[in-house]
mmCIF file of the N, C-alpha and C atoms, coordinates in Angstrom:
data_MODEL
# 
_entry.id   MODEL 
# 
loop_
_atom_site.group_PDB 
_atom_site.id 
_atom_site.type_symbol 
_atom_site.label_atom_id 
_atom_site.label_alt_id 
_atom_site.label_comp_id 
_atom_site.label_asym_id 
_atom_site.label_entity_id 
_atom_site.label_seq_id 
_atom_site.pdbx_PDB_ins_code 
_atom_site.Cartn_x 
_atom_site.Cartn_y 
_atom_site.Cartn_z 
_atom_site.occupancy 
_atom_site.B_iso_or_equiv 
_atom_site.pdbx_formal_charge 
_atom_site.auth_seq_id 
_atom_site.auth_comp_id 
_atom_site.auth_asym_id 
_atom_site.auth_atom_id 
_atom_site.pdbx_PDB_model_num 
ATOM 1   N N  . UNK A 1 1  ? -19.990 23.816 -6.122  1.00 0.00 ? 1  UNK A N  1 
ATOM 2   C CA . UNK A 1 1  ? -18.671 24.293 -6.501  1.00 0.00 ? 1  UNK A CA 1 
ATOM 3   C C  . UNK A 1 1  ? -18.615 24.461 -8.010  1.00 0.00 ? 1  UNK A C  1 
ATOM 4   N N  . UNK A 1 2  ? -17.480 25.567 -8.370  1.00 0.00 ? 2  UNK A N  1 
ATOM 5   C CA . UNK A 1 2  ? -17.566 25.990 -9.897  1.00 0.00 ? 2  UNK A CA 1 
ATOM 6   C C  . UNK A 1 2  ? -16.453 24.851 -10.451 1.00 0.00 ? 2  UNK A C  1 
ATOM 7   N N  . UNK A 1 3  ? -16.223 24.602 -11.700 1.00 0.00 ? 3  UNK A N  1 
ATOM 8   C CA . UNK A 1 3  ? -15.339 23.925 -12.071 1.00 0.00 ? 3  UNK A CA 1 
ATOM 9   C C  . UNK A 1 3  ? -13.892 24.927 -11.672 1.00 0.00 ? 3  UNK A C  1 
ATOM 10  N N  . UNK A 1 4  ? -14.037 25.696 -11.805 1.00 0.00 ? 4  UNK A N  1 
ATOM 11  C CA . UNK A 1 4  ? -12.556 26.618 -11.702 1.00 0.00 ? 4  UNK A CA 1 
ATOM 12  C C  . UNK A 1 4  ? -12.096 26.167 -9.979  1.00 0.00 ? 4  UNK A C  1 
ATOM 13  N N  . UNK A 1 5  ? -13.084 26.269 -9.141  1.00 0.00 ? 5  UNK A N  1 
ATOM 14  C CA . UNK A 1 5  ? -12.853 25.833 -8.170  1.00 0.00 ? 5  UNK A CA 1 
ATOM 15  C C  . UNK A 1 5  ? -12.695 24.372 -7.812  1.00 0.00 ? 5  UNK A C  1 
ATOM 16  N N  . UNK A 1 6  ? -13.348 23.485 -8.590  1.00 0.00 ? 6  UNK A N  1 
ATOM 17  C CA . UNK A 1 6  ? -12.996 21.991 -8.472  1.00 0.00 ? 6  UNK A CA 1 
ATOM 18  C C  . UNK A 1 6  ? -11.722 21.890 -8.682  1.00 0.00 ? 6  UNK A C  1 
ATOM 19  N N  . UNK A 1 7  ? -11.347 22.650 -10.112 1.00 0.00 ? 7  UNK A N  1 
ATOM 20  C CA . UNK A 1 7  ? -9.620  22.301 -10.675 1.00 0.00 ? 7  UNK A CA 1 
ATOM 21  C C  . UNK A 1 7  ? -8.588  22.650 -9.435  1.00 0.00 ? 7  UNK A C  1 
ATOM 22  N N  . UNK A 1 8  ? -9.147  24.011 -8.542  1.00 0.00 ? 8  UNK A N  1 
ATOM 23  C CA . UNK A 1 8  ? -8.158  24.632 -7.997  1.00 0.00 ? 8  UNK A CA 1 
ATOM 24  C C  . UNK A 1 8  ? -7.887  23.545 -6.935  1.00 0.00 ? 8  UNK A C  1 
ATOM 25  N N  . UNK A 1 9  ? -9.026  23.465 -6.222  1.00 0.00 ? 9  UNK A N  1 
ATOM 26  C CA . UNK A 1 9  ? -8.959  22.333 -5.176  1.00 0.00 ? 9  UNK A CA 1 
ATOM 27  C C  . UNK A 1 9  ? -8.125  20.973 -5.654  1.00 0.00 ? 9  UNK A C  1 
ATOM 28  N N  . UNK A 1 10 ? -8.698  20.745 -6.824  1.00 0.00 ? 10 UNK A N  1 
ATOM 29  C CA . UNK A 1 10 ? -7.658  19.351 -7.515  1.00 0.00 ? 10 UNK A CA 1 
ATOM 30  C C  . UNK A 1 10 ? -6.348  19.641 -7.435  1.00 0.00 ? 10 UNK A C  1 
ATOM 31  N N  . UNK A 1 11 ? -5.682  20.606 -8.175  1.00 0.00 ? 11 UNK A N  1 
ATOM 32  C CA . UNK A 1 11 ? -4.547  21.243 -7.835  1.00 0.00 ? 11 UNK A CA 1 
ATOM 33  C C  . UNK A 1 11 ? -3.852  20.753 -6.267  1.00 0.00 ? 11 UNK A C  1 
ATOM 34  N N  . UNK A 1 12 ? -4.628  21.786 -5.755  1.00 0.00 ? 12 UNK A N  1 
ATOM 35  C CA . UNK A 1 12 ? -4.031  21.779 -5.221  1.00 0.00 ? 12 UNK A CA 1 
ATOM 36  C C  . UNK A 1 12 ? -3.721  20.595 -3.361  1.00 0.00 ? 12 UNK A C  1 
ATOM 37  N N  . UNK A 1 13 ? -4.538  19.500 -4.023  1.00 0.00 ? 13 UNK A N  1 
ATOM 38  C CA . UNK A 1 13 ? -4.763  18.270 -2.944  1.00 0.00 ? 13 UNK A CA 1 
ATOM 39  C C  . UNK A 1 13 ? -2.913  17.826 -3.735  1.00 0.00 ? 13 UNK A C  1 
ATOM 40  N N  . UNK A 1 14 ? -3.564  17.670 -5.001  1.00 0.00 ? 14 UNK A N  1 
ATOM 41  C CA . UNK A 1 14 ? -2.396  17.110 -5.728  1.00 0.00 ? 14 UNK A CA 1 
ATOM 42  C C  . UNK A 1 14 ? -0.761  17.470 -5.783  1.00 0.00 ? 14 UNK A C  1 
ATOM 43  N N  . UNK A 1 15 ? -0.813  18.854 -5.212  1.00 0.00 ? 15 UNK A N  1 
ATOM 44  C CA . UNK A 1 15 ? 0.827   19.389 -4.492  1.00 0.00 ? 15 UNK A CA 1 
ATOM 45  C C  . UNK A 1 15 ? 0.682   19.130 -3.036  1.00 0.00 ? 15 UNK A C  1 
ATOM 46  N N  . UNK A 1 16 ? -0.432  18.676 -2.539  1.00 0.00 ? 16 UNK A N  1 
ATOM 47  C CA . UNK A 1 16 ? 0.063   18.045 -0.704  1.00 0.00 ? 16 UNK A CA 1 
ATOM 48  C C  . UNK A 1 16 ? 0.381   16.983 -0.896  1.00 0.00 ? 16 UNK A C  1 
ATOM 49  N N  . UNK A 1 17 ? 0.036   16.175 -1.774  1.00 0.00 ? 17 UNK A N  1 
ATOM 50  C CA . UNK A 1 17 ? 0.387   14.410 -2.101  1.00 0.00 ? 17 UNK A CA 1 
ATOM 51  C C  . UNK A 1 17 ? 2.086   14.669 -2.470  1.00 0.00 ? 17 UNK A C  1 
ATOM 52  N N  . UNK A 1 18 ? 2.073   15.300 -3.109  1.00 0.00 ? 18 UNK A N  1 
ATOM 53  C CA . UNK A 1 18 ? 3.654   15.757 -3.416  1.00 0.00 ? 18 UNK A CA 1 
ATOM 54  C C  . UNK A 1 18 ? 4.220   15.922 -2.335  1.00 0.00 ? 18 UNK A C  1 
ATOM 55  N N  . UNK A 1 19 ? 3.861   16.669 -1.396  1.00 0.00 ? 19 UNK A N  1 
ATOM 56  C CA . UNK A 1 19 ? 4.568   16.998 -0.392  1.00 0.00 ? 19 UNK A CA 1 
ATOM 57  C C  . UNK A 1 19 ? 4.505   16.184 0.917   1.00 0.00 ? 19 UNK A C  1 
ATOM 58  N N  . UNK A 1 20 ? 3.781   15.083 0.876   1.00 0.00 ? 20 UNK A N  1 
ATOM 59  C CA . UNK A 1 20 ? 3.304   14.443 1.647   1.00 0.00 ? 20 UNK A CA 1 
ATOM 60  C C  . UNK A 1 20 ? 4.376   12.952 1.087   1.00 0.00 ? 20 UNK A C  1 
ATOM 61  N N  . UNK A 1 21 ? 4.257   12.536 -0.222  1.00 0.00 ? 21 UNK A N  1 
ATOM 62  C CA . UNK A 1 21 ? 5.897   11.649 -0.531  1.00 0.00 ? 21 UNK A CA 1 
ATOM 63  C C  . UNK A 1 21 ? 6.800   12.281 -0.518  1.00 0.00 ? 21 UNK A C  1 
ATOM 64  N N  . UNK A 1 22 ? 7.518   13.687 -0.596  1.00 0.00 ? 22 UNK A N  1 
ATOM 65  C CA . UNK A 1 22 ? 8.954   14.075 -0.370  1.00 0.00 ? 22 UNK A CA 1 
ATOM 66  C C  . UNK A 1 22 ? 9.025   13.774 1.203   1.00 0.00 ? 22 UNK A C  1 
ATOM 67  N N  . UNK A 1 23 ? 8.059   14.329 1.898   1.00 0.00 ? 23 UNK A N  1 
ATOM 68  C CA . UNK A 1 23 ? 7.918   14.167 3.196   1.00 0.00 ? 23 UNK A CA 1 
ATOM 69  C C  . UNK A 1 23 ? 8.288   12.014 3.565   1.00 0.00 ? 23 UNK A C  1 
ATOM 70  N N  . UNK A 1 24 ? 8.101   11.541 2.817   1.00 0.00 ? 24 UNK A N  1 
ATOM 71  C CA . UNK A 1 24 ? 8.050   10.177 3.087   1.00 0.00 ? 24 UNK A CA 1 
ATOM 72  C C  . UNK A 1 24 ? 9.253   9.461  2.447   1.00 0.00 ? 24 UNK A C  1 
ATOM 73  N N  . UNK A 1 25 ? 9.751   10.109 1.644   1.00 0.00 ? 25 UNK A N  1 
ATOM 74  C CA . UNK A 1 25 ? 11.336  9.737  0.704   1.00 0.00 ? 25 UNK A CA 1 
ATOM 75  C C  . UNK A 1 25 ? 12.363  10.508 1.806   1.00 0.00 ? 25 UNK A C  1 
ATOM 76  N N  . UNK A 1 26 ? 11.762  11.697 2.147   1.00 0.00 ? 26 UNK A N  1 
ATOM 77  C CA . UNK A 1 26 ? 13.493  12.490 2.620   1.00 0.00 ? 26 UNK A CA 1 
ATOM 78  C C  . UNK A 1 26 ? 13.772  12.471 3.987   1.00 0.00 ? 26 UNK A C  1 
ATOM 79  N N  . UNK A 1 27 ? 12.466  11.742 5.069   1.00 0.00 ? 27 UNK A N  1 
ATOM 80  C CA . UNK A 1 27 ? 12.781  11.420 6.256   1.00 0.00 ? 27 UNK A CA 1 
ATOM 81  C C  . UNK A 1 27 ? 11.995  9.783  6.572   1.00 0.00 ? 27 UNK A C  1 
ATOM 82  N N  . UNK A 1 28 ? 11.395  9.255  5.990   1.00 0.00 ? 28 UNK A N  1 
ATOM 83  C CA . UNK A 1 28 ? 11.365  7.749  6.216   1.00 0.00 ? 28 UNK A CA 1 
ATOM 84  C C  . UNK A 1 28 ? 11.557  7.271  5.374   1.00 0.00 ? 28 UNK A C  1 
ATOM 85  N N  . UNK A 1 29 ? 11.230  5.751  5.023   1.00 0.00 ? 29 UNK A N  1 
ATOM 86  C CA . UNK A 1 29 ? 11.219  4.837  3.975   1.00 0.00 ? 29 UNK A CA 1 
ATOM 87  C C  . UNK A 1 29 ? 12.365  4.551  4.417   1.00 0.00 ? 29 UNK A C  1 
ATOM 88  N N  . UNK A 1 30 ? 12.980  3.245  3.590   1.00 0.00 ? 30 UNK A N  1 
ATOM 89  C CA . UNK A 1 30 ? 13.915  2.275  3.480   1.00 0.00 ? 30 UNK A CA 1 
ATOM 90  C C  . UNK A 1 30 ? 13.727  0.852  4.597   1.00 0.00 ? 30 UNK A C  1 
ATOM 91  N N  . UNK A 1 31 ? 14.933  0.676  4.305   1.00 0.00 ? 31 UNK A N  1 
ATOM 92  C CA . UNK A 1 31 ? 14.916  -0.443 5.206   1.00 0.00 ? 31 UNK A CA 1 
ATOM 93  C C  . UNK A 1 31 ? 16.469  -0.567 6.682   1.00 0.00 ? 31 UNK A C  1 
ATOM 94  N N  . UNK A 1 32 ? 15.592  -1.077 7.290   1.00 0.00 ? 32 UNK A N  1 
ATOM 95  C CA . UNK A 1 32 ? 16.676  -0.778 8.593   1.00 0.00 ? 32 UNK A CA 1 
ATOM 96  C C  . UNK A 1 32 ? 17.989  -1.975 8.615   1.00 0.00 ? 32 UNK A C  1 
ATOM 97  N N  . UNK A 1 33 ? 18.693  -1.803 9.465   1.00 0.00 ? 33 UNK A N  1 
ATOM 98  C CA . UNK A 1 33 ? 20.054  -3.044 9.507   1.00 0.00 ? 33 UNK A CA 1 
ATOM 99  C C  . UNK A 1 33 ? 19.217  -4.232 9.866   1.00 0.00 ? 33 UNK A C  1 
ATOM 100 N N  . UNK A 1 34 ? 17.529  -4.059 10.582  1.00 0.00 ? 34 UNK A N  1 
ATOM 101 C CA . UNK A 1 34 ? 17.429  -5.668 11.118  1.00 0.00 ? 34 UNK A CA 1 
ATOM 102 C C  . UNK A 1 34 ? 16.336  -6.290 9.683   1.00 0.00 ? 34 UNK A C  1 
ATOM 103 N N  . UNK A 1 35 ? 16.513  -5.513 8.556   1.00 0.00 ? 35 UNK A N  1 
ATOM 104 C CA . UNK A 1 35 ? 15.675  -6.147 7.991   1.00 0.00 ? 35 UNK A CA 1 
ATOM 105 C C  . UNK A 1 35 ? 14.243  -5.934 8.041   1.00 0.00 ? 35 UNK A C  1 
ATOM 106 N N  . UNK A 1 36 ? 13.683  -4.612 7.873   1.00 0.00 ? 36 UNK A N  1 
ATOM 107 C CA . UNK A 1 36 ? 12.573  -4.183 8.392   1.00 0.00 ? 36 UNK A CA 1 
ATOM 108 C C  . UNK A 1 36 ? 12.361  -2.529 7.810   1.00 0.00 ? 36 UNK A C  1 
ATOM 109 N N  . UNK A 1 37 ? 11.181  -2.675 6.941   1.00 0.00 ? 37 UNK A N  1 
ATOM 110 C CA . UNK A 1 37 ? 10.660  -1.850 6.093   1.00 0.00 ? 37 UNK A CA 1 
ATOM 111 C C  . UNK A 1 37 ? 10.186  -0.501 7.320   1.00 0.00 ? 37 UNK A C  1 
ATOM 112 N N  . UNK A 1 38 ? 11.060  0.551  7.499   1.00 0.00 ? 38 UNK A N  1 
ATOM 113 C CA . UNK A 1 38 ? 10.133  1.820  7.486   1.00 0.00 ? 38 UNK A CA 1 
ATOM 114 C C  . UNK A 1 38 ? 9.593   2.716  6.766   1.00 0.00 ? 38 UNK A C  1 
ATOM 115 N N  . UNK A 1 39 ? 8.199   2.162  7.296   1.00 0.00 ? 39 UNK A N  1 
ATOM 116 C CA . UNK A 1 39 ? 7.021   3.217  6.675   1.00 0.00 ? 39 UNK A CA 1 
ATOM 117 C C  . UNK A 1 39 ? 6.607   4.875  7.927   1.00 0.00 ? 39 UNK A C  1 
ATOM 118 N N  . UNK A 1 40 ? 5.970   5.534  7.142   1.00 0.00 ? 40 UNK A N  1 
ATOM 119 C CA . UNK A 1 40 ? 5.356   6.228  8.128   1.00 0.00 ? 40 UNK A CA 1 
ATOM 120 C C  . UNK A 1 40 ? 4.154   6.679  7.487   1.00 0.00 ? 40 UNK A C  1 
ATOM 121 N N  . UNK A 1 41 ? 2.947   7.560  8.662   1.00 0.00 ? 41 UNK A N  1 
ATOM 122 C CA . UNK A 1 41 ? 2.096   7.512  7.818   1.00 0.00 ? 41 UNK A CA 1 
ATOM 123 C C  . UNK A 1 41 ? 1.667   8.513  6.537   1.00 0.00 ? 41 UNK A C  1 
ATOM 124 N N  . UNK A 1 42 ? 2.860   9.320  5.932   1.00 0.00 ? 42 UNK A N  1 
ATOM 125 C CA . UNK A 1 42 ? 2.896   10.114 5.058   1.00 0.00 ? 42 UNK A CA 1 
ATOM 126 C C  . UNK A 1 42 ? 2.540   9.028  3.609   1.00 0.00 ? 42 UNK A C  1 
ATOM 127 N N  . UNK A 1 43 ? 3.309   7.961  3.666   1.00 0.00 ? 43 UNK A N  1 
ATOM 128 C CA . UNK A 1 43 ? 3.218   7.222  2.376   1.00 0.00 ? 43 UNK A CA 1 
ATOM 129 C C  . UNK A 1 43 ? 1.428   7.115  2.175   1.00 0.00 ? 43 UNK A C  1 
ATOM 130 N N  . UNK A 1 44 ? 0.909   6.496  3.435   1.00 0.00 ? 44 UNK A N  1 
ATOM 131 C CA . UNK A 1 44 ? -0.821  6.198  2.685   1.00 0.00 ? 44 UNK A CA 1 
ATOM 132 C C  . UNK A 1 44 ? -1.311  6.998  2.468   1.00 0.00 ? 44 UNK A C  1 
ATOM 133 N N  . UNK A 1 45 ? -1.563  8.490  3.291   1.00 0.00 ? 45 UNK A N  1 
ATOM 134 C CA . UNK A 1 45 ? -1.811  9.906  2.693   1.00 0.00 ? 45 UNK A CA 1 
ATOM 135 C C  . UNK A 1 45 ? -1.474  9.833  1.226   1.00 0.00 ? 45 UNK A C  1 
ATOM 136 N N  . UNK A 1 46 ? -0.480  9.994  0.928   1.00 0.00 ? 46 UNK A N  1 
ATOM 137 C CA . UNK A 1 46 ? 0.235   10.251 -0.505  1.00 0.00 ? 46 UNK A CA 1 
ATOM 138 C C  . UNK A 1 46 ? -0.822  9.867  -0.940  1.00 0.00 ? 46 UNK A C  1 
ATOM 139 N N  . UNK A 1 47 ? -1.174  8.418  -1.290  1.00 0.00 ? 47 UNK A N  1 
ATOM 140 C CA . UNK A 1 47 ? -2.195  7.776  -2.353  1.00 0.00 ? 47 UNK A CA 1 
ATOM 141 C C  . UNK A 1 47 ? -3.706  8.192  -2.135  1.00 0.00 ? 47 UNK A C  1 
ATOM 142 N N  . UNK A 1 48 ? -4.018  8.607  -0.963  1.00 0.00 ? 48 UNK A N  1 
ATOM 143 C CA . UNK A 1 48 ? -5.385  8.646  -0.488  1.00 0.00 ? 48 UNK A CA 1 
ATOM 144 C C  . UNK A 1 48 ? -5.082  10.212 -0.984  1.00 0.00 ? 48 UNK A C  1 
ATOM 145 N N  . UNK A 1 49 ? -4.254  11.495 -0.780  1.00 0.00 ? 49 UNK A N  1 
ATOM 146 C CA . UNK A 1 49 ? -4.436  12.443 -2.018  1.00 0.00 ? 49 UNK A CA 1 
ATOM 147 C C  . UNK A 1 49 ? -4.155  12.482 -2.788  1.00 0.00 ? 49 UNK A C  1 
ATOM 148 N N  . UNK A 1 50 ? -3.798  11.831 -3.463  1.00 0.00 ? 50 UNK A N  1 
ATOM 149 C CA . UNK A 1 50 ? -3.328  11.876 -4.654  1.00 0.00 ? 50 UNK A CA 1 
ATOM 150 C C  . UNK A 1 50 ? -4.728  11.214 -5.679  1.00 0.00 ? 50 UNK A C  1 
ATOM 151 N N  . UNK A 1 51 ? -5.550  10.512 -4.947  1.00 0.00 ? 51 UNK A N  1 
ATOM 152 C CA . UNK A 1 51 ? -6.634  9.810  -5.169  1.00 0.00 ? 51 UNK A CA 1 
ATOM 153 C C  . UNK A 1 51 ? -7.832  11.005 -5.104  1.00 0.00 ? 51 UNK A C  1 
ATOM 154 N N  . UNK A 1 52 ? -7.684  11.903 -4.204  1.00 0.00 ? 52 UNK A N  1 
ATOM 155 C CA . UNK A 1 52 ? -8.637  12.685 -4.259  1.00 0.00 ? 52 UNK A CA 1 
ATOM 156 C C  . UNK A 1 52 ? -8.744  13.824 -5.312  1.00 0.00 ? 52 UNK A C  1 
ATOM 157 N N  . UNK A 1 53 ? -7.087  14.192 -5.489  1.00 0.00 ? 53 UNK A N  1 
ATOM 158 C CA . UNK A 1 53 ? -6.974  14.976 -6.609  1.00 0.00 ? 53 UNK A CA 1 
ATOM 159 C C  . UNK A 1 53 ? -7.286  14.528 -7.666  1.00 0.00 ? 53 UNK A C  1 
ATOM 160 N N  . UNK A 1 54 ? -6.776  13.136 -8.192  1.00 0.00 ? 54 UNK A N  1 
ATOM 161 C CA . UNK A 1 54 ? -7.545  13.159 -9.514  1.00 0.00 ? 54 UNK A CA 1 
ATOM 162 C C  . UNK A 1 54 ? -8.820  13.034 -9.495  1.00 0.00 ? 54 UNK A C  1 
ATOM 163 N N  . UNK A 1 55 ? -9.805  12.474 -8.867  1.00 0.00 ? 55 UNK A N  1 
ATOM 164 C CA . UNK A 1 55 ? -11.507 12.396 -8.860  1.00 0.00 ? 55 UNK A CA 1 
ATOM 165 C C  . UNK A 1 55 ? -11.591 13.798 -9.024  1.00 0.00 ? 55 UNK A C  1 
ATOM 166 N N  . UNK A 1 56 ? -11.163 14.950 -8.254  1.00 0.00 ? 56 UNK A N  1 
ATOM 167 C CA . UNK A 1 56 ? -11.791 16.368 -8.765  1.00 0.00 ? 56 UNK A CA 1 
ATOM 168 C C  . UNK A 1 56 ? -11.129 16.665 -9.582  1.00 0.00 ? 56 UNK A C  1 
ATOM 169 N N  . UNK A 1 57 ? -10.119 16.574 -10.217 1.00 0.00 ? 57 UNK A N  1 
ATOM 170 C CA . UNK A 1 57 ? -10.048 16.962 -11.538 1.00 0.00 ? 57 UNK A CA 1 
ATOM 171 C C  . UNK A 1 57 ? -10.734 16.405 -12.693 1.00 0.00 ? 57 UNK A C  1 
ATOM 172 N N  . UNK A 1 58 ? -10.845 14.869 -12.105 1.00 0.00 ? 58 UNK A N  1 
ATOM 173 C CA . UNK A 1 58 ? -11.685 14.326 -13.368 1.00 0.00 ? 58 UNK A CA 1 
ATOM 174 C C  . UNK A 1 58 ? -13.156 15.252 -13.282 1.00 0.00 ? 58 UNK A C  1 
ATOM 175 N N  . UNK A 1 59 ? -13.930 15.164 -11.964 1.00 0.00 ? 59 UNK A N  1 
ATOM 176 C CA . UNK A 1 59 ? -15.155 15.854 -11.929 1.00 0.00 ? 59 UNK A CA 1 
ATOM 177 C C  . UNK A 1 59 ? -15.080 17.334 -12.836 1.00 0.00 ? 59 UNK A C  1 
ATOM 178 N N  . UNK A 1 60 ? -14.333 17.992 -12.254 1.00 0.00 ? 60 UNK A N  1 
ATOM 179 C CA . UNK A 1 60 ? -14.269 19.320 -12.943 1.00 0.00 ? 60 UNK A CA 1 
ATOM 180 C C  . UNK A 1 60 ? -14.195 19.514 -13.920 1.00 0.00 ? 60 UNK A C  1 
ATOM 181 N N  . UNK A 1 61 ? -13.657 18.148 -14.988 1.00 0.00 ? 61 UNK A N  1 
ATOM 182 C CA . UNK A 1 61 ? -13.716 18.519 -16.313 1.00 0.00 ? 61 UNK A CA 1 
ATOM 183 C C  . UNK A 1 61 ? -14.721 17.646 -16.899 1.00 0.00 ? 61 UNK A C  1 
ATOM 184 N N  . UNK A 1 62 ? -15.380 16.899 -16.577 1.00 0.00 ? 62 UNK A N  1 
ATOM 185 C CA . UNK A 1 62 ? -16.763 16.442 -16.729 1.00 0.00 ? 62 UNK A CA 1 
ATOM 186 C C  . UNK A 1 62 ? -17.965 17.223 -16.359 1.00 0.00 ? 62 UNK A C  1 
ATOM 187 N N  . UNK A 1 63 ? -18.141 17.797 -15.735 1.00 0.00 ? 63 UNK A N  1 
ATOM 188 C CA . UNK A 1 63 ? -19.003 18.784 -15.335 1.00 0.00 ? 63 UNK A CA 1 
ATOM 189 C C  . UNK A 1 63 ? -19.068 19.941 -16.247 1.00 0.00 ? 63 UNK A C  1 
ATOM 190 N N  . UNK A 1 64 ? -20.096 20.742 -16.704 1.00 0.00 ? 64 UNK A N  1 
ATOM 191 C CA . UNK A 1 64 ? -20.411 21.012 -17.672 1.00 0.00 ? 64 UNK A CA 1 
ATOM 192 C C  . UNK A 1 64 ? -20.474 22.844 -17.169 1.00 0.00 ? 64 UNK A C  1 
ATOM 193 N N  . UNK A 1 65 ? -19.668 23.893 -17.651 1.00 0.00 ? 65 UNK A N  1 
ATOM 194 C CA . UNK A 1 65 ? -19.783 24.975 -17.081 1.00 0.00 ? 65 UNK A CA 1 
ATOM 195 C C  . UNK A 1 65 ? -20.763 25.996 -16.830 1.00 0.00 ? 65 UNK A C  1 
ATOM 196 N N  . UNK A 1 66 ? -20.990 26.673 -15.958 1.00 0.00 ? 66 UNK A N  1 
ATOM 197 C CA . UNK A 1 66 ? -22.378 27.149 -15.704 1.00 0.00 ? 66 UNK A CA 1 
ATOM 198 C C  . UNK A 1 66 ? -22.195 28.300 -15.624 1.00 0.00 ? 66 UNK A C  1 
ATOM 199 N N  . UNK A 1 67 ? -23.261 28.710 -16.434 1.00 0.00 ? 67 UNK A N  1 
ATOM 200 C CA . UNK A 1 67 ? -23.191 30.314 -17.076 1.00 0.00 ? 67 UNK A CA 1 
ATOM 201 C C  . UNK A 1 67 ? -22.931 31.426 -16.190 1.00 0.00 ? 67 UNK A C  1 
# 
C-alpha cells in the first residue's frame, strides 16, 4: 500500500469509529431505573477503530514515499 492510501484508509476507519460512538451515545449508553449500565456493542468497536486508524496513520507517515 501507498502512503496516500494508508492515510485514506486511516481516514477513513477513523469516521466509522465516529460513527460507530454517535451510534453508541444516540441509541444506547446510560444507565437504566434498576441501576444497570447499557452498553452495546458499538462502544468496543469505537476503540478497536479508532485504534486501527491511528496505527495507519501513524504507519503512513513513517513510511517513507516511493517514487
Amino acid at each position: 500500500m501507498t502512503n496516500s492510501r494508508l492515510r485514506i484508509a486511516g481516514i477513513i476507519v477513523l469516521v466509522l469509529a465516529g460513527l460507530s460512538w454517535l451510534a453508541e451515545t444516540t441509541f444506547y449508553g446510560g444507565i437504566d431505573p434498576n441501576a444497570v449500565l447499557q452498553e452495546s456493542f458499538f462502544l468496543p468497536l469505537t476503540f478497536i477503530l479508532a485504534a486501527i486508524g491511528i496505527v495507519l496513520l501513524g504507519i503512513s507517515l513513517v513510511l517513507k514515499p516511493r517514487p
